[in-house]
DRENRO-33247 format. One line per 4 residues: number of its first residue (from 1); their letters; for each residue x, y, z of N, C-alpha, C. Coordinates in Angstrom, 1 decimal, decimal comma, always signed. Example, Ala and Ser with C-alpha at 12.3 -4.5 7.8 and 13.67 -1.06 7.14 Angstrom:
<mitis>
1	as	+13,2:-5,7:+7,8:+12,3:-4,5:+7,8:+13,2:-3,3:+7,8 | +12,8:-2,2:+7,1:+13,7:-1,1:+7,1:+12,9:+0,0:+7,9
</mitis>
This chain:
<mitis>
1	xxxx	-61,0:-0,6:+66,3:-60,6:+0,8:+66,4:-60,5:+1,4:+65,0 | -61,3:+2,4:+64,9:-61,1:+2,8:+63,5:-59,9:+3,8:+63,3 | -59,5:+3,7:+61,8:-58,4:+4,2:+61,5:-58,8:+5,6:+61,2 | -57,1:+6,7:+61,0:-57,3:+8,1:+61,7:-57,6:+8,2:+59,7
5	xxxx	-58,5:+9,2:+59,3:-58,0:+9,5:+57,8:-57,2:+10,3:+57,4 | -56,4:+10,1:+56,6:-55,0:+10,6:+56,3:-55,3:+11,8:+55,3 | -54,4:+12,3:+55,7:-54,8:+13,9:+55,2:-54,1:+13,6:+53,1 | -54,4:+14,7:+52,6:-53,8:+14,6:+51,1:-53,0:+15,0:+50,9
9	xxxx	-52,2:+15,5:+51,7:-50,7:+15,2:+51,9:-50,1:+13,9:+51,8 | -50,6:+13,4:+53,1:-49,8:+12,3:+53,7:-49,9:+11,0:+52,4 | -51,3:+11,3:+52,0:-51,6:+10,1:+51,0:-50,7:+10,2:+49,6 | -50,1:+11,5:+49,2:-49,4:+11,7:+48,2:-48,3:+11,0:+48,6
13	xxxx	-47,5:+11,3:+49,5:-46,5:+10,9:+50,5:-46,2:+9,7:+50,2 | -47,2:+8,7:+50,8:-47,4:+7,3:+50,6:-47,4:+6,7:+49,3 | -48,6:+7,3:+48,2:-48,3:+6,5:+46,8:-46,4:+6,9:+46,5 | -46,1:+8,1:+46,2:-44,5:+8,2:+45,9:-43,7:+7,3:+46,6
17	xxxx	-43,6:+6,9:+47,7:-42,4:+6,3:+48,4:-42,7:+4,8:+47,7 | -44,5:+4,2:+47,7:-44,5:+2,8:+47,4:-44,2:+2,1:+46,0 | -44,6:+3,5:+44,7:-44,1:+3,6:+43,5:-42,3:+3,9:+43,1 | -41,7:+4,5:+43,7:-40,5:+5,3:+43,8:-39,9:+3,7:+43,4
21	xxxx	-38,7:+3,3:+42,4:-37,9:+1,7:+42,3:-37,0:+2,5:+43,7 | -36,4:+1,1:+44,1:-34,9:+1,0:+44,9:-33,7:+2,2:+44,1 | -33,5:+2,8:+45,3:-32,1:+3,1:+44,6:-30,9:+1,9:+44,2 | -30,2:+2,0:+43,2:-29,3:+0,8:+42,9:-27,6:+1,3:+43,6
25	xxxx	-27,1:+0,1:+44,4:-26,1:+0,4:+45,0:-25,3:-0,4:+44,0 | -24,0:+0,6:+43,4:-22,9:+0,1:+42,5:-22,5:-1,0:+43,3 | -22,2:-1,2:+44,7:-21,1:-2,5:+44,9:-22,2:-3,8:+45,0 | -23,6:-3,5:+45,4:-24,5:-4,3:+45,1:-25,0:-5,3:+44,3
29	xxxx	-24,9:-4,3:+42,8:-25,3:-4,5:+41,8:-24,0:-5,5:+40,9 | -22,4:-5,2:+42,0:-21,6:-6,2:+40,8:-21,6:-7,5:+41,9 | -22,6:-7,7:+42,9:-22,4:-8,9:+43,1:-23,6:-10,0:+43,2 | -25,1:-8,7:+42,6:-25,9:-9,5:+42,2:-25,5:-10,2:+40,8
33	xxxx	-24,7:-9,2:+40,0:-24,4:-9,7:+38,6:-25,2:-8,9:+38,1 | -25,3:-7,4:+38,7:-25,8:-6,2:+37,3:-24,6:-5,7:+37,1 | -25,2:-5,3:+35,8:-23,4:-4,4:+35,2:-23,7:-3,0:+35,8 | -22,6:-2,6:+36,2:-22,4:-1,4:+36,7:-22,0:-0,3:+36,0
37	xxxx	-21,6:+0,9:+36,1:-21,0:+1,5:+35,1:-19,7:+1,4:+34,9 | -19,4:+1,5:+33,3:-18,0:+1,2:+32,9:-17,1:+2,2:+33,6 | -15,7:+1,7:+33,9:-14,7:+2,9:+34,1:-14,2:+3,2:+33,2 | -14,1:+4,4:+32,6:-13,5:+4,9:+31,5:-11,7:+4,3:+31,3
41	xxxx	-11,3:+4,4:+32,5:-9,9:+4,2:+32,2:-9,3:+3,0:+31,9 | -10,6:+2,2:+32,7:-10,6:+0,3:+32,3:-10,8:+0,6:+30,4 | -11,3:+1,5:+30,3:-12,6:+0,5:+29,0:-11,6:+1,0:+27,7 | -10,5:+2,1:+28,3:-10,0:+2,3:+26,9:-8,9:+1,6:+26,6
45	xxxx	-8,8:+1,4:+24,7:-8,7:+0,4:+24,1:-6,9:-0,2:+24,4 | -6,4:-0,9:+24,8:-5,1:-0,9:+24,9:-4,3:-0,6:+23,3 | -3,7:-0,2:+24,1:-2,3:+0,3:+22,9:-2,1:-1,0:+22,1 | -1,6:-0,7:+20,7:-1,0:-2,0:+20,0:+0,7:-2,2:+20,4
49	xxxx	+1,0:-3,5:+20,0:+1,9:-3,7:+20,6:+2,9:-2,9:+19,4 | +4,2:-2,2:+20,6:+5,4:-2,1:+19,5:+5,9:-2,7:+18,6 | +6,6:-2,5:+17,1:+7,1:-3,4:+16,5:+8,6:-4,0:+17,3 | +8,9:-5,0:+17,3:+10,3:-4,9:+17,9:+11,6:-4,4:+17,0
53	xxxx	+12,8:-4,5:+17,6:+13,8:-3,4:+17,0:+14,3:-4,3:+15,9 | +14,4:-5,8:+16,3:+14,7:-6,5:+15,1:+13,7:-6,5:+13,9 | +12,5:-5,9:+14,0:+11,6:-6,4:+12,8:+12,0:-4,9:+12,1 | +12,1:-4,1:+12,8:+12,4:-2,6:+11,9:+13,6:-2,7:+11,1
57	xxxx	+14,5:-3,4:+11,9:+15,8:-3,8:+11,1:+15,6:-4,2:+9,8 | +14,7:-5,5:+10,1:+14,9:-6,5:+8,8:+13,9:-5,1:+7,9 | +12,8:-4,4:+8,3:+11,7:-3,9:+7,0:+12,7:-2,6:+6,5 | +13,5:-1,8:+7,2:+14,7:-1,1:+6,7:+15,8:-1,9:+5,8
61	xxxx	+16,6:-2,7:+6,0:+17,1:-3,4:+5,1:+16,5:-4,2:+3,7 | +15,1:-4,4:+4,0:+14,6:-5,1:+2,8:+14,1:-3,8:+1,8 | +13,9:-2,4:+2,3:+13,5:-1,6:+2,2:+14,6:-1,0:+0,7 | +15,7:-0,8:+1,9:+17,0:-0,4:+0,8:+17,3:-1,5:-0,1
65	xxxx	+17,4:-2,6:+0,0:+18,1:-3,3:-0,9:+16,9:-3,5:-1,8 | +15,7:-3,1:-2,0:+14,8:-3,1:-3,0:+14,7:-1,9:-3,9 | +15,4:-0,6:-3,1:+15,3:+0,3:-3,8:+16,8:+0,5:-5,2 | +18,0:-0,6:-4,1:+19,3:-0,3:-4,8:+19,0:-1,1:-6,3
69	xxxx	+17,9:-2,5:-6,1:+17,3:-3,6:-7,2:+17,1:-2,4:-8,3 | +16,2:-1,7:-7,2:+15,2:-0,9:-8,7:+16,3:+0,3:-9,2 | +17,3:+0,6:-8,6:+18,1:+1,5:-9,5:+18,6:+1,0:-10,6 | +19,4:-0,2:-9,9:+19,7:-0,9:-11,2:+19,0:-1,4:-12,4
73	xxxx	+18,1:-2,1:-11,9:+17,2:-2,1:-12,8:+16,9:-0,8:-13,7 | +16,7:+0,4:-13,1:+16,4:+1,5:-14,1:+17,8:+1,5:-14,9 | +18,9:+1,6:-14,2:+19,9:+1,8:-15,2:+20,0:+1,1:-16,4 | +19,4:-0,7:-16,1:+19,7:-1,8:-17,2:+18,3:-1,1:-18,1
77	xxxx	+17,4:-1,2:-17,6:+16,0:-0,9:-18,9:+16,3:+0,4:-19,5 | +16,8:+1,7:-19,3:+17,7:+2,8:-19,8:+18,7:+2,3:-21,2 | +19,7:+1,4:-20,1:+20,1:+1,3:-21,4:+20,2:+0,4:-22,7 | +19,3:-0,3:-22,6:+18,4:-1,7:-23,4:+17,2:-0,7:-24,5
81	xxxx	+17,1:+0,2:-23,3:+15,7:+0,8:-24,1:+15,9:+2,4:-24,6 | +16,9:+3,0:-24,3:+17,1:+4,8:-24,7:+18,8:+4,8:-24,9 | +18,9:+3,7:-25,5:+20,0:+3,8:-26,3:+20,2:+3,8:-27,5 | +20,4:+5,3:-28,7:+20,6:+4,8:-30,1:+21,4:+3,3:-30,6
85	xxxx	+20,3:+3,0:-31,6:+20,7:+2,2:-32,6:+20,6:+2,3:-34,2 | +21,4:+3,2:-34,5:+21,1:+3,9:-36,1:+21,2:+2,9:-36,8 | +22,0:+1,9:-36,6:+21,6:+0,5:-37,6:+20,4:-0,1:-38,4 | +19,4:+0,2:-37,2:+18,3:-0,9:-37,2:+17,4:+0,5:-37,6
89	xxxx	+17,8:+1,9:-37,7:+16,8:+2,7:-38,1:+16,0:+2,3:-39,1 | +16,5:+1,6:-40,4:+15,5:+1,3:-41,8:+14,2:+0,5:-41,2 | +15,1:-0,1:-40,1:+14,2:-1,6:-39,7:+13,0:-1,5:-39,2 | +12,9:-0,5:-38,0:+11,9:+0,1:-37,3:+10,9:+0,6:-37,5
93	xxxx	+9,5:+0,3:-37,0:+8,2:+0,9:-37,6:+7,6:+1,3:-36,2 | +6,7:+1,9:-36,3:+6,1:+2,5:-35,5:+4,6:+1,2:-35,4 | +4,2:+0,9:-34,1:+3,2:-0,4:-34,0:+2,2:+0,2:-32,8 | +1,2:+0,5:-33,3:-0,4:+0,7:-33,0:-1,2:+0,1:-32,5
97	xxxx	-0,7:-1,4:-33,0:-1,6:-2,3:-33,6:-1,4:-3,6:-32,6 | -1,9:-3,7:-31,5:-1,8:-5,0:-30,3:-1,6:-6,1:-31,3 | -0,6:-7,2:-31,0:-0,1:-8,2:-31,7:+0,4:-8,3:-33,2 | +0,3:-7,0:-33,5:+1,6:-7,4:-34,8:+2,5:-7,4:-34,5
101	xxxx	+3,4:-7,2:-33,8:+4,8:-7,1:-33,8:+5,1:-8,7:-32,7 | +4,4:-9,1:-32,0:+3,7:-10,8:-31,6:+4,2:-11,6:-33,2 | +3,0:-11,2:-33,7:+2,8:-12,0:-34,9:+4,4:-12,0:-35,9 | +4,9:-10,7:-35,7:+6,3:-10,6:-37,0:+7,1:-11,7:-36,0
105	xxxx	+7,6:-11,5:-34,5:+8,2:-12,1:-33,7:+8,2:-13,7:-34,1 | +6,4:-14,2:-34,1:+6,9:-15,8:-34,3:+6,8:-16,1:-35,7 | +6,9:-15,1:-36,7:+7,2:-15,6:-38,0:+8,5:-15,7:-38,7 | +9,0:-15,2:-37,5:+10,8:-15,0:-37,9:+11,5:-16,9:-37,9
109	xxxx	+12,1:-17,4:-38,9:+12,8:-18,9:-39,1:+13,3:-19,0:-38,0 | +14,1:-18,5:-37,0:+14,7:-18,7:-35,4:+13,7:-18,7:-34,6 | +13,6:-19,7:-33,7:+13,0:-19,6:-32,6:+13,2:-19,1:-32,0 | +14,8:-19,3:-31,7:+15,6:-18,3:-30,7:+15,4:-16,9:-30,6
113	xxxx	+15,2:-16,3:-31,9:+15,5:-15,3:-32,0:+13,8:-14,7:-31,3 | +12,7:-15,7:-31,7:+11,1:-14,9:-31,0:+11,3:-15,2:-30,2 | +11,7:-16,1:-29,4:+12,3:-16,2:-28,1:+12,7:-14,6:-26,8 | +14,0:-14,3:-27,5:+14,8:-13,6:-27,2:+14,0:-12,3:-27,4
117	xxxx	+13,5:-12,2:-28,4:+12,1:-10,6:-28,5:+11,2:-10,7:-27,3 | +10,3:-11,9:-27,4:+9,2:-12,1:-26,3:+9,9:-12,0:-25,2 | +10,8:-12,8:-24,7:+11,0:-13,3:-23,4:+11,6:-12,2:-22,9 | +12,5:-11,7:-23,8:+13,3:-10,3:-23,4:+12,5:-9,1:-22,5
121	xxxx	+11,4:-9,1:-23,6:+10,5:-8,0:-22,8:+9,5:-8,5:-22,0 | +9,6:-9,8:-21,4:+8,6:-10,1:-20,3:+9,7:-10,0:-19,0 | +10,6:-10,3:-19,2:+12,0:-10,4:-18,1:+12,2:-8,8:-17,8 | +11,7:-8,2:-18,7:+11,7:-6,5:-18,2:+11,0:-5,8:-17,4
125	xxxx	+9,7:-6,6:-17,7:+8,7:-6,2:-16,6:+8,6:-7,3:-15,2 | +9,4:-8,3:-15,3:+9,3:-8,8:-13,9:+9,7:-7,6:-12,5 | +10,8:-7,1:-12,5:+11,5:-6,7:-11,6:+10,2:-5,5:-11,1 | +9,4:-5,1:-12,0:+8,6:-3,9:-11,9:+7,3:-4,7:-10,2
129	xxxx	+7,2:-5,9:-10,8:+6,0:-7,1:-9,7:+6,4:-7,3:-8,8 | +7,6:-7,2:-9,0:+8,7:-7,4:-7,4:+8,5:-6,3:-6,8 | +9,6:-5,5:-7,3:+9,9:-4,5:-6,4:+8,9:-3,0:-5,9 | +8,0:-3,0:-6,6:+7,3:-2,0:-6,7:+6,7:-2,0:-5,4
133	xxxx	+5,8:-2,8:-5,7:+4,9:-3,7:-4,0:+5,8:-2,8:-2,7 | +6,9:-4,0:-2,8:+7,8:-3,6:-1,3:+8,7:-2,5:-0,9 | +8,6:-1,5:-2,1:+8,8:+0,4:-2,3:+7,8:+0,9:-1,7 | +6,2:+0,6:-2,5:+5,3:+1,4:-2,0:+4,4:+0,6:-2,3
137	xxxx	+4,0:+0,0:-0,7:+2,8:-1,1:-0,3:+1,6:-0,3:-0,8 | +1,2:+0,7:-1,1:+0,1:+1,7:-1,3:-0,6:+1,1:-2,5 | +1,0:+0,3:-3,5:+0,6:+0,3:-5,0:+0,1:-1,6:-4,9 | +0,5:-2,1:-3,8:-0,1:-3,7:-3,8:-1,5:-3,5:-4,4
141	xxxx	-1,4:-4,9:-5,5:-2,8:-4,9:-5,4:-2,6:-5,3:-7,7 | -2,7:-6,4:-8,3:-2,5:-6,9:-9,6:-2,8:-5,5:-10,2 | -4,3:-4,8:-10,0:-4,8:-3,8:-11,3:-3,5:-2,8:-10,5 | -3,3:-1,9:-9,9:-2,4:-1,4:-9,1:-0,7:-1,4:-10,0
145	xxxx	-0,3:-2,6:-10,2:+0,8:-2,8:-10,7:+1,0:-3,1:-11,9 | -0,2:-3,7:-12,2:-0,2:-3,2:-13,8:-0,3:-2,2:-14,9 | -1,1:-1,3:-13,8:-1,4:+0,1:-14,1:+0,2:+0,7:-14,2 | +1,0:+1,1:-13,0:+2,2:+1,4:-13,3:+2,6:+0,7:-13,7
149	xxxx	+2,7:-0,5:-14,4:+4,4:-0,7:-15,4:+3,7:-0,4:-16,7 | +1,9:-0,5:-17,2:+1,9:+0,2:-18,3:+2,0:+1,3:-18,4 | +1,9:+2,6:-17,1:+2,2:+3,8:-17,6:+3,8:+4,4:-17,9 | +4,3:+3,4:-16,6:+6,0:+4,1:-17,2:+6,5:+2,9:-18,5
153	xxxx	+6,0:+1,7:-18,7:+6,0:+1,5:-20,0:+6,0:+2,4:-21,3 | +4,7:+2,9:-21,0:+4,4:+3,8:-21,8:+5,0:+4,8:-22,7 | +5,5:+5,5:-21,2:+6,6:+6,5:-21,3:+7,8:+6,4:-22,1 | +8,5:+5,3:-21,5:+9,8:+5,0:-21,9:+9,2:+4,3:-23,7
157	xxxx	+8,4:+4,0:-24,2:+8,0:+3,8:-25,4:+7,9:+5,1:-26,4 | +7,6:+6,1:-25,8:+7,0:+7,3:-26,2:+8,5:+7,8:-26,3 | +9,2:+7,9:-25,4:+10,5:+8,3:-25,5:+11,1:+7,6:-26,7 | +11,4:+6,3:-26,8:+11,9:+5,6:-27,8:+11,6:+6,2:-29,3
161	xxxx	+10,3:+6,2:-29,2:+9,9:+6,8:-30,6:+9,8:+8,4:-31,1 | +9,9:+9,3:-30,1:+10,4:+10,8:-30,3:+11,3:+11,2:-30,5 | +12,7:+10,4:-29,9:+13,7:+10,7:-29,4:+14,8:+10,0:-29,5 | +14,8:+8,7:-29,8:+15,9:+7,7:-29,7:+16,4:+7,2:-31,5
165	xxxx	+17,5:+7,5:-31,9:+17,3:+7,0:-33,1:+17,5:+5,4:-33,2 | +16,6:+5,1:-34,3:+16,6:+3,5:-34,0:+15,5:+3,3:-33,2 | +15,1:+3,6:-33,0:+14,1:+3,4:-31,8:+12,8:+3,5:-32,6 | +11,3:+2,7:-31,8:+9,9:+2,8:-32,4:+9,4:+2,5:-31,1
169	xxxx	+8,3:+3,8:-31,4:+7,2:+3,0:-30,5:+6,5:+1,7:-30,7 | +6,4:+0,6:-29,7:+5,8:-0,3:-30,0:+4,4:-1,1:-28,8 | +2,8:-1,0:-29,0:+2,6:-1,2:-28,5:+2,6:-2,9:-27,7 | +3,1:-3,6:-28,1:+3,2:-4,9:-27,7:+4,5:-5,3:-26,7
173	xxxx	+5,3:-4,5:-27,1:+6,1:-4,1:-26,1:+5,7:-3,9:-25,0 | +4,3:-3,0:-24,4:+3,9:-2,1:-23,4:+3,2:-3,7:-23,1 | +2,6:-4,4:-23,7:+2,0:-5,5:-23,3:+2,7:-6,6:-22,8 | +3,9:-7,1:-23,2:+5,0:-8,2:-22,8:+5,4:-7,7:-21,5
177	xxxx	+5,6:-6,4:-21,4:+6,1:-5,9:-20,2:+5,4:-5,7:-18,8 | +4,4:-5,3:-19,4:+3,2:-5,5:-18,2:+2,7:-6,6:-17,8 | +3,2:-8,0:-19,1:+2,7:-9,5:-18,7:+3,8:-9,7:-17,6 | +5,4:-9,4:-17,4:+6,0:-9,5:-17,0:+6,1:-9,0:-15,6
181	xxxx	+5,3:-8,0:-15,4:+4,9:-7,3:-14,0:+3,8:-8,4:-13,2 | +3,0:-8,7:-14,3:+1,9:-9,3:-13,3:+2,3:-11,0:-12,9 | +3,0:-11,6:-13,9:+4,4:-12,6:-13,5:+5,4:-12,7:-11,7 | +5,5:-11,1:-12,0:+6,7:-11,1:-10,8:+5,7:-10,8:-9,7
185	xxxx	+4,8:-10,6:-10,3:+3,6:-10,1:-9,2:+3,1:-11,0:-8,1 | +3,3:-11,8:-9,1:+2,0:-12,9:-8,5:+2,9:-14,1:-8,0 | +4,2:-14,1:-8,9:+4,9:-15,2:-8,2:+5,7:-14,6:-6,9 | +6,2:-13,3:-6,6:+7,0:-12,8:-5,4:+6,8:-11,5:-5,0
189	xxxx	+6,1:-10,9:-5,7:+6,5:-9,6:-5,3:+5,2:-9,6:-3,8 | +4,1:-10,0:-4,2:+3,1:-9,8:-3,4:+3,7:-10,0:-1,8 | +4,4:-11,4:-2,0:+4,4:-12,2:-0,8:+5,8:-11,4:+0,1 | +6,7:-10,8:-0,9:+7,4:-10,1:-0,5:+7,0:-8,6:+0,0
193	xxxx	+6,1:-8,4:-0,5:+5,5:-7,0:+0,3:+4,5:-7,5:+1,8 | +3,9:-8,7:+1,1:+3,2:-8,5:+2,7:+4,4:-9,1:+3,8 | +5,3:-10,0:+3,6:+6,2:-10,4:+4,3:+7,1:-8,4:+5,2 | +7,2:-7,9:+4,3:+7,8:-6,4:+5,0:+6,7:-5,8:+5,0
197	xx	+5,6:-5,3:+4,8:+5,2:-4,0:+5,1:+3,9:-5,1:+6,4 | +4,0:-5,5:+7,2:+3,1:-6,6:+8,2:+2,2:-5,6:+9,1
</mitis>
């Protein structure tokens, strides 16, 4: 029996339905193991967790009692360093010159006494390695802290020598003191900033 010929309709009909893919059924597809589409409300990212009330405690308390360190401290380097000494006015020169005033230090017959020069102003800049970090985590970071203790070094040097009688600017001073930042730096302050600011 021969077949009826199909009109050009019907034959368009026919190629579209045999070409056409499957429609894809979502509950189908998660149990052949196709991915389906994400749910938005699934997919977004969870929240991080709160800090708890004890950890705010301790980063508030380590907070103040580093700021009360650095007052004092400003008060002690104030008055170590912007306090006349008309005595020693003859004595005092004004130093430009990285390591001369190094060099007069260990040429002095006391040890003790280059001692007490060096050490004195490395012990100045410790507290700056410490505490700075765990004030303002922003400044973590060696070039960071050494940048501020030579700039308010600086300062307080500039002051000395404009302003203070007895007083000289000295740059090796600015240098002992910034050795002493990266000292406090490296031995506590870091670990104590990442320890509070976490």
């Amino acid at each position: 029996m021969a077949r009826a010929a199909l009109r050009p309709r019907d034959a368009f009909r026919l190629r579209t339905t045999r070409s056409a893919p499957p429609k894809s059924d979502p509950a189908k597809g998660a149990k052949t193991g196709r991915t389906a589409k994400a749910d938005p409300a699934k997919s977004k990212a969870t929240p991080e967790k709160r800090r708890s009330p004890l950890a705010v405690v301790r980063r508030v308390v380590a907070m103040v009692a580093a700021f009360a360190f650095m007052v004092a401290f400003a008060v002690v380097l104030a008055r170590l360093t912007l306090e006349p000494s008309p005595a020693s006015e003859a004595l005092t020169h004004t130093n430009l010159h990285p390591g001369r005033s190094l060099r007069a230090y260990l040429d002095q017959p006391e040890l003790r006494d280059a001692a007490k020069q060096i050490g004195g102003n490395i012990l100045l800049g410790i507290p700056f390695g410490v505490l700075v970090p765990v004030l303002a985590p922003r400044t973590r970071g060696v070039l960071r802290v050494l940048l501020l203790t030579a700039v308010v070094m600086l300062l307080v040097e500039f002051a000395q020598g404009a302003l203070i009688t007895g007083r000289a600017f000295d740059i090796d001073d600015v240098i002992l003191n910034t050795t002493g930042a990266l000292i406090g730096y490296v031995l506590l302050g870091r670990r104590l900033s990442r320890a509070v600011h976490r």
